[in-house]
C-alpha positions as CSV (number, residue, x, y, z in Angstrom):
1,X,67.4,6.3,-72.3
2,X,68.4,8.8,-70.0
3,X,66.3,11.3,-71.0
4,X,63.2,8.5,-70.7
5,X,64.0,7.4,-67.2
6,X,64.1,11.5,-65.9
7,X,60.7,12.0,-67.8
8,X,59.0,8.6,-66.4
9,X,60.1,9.7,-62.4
10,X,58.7,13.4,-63.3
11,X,55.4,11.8,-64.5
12,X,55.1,9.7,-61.3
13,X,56.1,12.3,-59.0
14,X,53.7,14.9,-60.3
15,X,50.7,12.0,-60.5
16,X,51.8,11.5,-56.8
17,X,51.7,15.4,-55.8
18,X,48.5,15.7,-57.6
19,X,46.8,12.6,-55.7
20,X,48.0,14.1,-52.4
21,X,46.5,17.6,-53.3
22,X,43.2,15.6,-54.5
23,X,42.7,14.1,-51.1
24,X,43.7,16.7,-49.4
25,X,40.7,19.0,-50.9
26,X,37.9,15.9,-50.0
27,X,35.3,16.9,-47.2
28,X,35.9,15.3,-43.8
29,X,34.2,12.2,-42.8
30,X,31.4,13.1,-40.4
31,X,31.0,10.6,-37.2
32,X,26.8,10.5,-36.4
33,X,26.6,8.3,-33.2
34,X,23.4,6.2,-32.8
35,X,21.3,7.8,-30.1
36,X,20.1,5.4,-27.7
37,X,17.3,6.8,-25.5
38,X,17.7,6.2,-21.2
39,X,15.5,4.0,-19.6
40,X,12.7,6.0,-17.5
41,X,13.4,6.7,-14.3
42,X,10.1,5.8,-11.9
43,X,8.9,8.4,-10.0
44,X,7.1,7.5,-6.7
45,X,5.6,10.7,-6.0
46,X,2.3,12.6,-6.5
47,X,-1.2,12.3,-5.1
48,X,-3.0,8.8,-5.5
49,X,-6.3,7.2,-5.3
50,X,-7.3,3.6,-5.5
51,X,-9.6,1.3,-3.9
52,X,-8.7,-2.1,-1.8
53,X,-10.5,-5.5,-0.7
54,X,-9.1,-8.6,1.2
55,X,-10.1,-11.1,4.3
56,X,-10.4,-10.2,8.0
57,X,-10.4,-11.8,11.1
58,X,-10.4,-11.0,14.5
59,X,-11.2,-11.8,18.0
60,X,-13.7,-10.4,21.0
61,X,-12.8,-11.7,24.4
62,X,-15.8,-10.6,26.7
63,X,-16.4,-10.2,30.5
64,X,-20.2,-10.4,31.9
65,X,-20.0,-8.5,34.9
66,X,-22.9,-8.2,37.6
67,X,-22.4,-5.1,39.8
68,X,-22.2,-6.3,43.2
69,X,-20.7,-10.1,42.4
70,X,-18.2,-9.8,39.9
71,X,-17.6,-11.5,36.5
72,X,-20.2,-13.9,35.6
73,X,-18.8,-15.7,33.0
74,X,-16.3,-14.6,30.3
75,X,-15.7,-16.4,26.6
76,X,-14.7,-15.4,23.2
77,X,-15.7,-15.1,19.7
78,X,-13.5,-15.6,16.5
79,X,-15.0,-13.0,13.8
80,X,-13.9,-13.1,10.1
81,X,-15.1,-11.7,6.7
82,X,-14.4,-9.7,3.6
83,X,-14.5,-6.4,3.1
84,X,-13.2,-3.5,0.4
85,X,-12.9,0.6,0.6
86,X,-11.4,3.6,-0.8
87,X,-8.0,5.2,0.1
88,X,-6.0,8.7,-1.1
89,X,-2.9,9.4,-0.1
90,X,0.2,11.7,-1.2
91,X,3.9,10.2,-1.7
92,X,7.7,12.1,-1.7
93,X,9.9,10.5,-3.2
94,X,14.1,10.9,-1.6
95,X,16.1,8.8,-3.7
96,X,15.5,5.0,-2.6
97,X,12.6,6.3,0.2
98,X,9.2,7.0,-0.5
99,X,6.8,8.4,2.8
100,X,3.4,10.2,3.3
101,X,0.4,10.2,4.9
102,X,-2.8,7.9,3.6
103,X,-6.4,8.1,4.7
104,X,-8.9,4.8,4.1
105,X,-12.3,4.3,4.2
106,X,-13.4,0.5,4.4
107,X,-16.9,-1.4,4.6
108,X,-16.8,-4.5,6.3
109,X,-18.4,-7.6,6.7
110,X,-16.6,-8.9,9.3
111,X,-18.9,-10.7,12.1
112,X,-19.3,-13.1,14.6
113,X,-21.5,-15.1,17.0
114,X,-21.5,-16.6,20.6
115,X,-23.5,-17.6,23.1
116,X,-24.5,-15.5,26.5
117,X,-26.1,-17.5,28.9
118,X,-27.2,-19.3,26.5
119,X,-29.0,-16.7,24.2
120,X,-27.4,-16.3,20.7
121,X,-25.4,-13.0,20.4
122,X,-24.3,-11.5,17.2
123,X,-21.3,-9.2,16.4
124,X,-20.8,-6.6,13.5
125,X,-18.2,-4.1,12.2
126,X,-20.1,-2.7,9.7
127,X,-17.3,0.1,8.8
128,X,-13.7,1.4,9.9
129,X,-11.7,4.4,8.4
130,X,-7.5,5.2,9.0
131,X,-5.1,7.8,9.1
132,X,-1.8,6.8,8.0
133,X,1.8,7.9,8.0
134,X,4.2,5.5,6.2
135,X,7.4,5.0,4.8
136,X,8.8,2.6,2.4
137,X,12.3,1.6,0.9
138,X,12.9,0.7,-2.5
139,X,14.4,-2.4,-3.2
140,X,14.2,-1.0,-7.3
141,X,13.1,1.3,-8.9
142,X,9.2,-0.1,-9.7
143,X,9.3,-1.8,-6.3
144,X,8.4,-0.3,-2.7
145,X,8.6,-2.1,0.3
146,X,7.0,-0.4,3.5
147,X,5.8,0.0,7.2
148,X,3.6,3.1,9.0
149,X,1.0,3.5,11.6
150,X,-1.8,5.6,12.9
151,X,-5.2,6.2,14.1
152,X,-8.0,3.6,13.5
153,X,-11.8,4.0,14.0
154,X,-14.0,1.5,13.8
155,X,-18.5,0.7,14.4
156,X,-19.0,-2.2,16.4
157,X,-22.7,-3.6,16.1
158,X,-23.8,-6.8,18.9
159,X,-26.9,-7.9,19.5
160,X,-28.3,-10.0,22.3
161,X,-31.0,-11.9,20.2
162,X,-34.3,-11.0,21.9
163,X,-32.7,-9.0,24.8
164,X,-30.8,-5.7,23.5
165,X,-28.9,-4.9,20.9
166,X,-26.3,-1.2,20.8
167,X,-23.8,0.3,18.7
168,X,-20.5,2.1,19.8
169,X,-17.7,3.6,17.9
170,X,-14.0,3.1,18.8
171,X,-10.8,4.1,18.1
172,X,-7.4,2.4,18.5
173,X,-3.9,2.1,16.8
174,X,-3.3,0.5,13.6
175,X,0.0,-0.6,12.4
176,X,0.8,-2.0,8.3
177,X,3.4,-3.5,6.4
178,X,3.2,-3.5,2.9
179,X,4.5,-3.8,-0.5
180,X,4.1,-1.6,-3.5
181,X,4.7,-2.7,-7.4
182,X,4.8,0.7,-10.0
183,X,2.6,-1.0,-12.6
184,X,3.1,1.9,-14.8
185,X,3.5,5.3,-14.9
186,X,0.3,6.1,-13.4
187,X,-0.5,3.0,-11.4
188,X,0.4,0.9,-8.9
189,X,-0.5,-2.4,-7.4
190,X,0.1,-3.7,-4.2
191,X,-0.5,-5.7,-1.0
192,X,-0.7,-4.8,2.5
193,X,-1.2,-6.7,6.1
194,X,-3.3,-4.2,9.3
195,X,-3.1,-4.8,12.7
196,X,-6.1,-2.9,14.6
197,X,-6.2,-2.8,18.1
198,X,-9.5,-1.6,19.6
199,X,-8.8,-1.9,23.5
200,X,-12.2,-2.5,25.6
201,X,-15.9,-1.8,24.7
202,X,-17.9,-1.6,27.6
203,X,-21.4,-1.6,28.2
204,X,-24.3,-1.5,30.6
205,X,-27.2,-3.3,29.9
206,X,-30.5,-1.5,30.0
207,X,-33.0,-4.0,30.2
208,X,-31.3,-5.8,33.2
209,X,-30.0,-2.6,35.2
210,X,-26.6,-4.2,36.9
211,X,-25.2,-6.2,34.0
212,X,-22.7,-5.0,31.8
213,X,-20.2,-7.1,29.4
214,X,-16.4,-5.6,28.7
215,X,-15.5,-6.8,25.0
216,X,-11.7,-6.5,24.0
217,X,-11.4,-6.2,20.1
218,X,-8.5,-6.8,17.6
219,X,-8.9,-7.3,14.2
220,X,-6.3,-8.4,11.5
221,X,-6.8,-7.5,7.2
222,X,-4.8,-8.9,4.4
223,X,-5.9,-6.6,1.3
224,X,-4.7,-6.5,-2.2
225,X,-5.1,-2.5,-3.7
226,X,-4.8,-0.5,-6.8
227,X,-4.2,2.8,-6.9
228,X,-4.0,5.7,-9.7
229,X,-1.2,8.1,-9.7
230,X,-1.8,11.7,-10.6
């Protein structure tokens, strides 16, 4: 019985070296972690083109002036209308701020009419064009919130129905606010408020030598835009 115990315990302990050896000669477990791709990071910057339309309005305080006895009379004129254009511009991007310059190019069909002495008078700004600097903050990464300034020039058509009628061109500072919305990689959608301010357009009338009208000009947009990024 002896003998049958010792041969049992060397049976198990060589079954029990033999396992050990067997797992000790397996491959190693390889660990594959899933990949999980990062979101896209936007990227603000580049050279864009897009076009823009909205609503205007404005107003023209006038002077009538007679050389020799002063200011006549004096009245206003509230002008509104729609109107849409072209712009280009080029952004850099610096972490949260995006900034460049913009040019615009915008047809108008912004108008009004009065009455001088009278007479029906008409008023036109047929176009205006911008240079731009502006820079904006974003409040994420698809969304750009922004401010800028410039140069504003603008075509100022009146006509005295059945007495005169003259163009003149005029330039003044514009100031924007705005907000920017990264569509996509390539475009972007946004909205923008423009304050123009045009001083005073003067001018002497030719057909009665001696009169002469000073018109002071503001004008106020809100415009929704699209641009493509390259």
């Amino acid at each position: 019985m002896f003998k049958s115990m010792c041969l049992a315990a060397g049976l198990a302990a060589l079954a029990m070296t033999t396992a050990a050896s067997a797992a000790d000669n397996l491959p190693a477990r390889s660990y594959n972690p899933v990949y999980t791709q990062p979101a896209p990071v936007a990227n603000w910057s580049g050279f864009y083109v897009g076009g823009h339309a909205g609503y205007g309005w404005g107003s023209s305080n006038y002077d009538v002036v007679f050389a020799g006895f002063g200011t006549l009379a004096n009245g206003s004129a509230n002008a509104s209308g729609a109107f849409g254009g072209i712009q280009a511009g080029y952004n850099w991007q610096n972490g949260r701020f995006v900034f460049g310059p913009e040019v615009q190019y915008t047809w108008s069909g912004v108008k009004a009419s009065s009455n001088f002495f009278g007479v029906p008078v008409s008023y036109r700004t047929p176009w205006s064009a911008a240079a731009l600097a502006k820079v904006g903050y974003l409040i994420d990464p698809q969304f750009l919130l922004y401010a800028g300034g410039g140069v504003t020039v603008g075509r100022f058509k009146t006509e005295v129905i059945g007495v005169e009628d003259w163009s003149q061109t005029k330039t003044g500072p514009t100031f924007i606010v705005g907000a920017d919305y990264l569509l996509a990689k390539n475009w972007v959608v946004g909205t923008r408020y423009t304050y123009e301010h045009y001083g005073t357009l003067s001018h002497d009338f030719a057909t009665v030598p001696g009169l002469s009208v000073d018109n002071r000009v503001n004008a106020h947009k809100i415009d929704l835009r699209v641009s493509y990024k390259f």
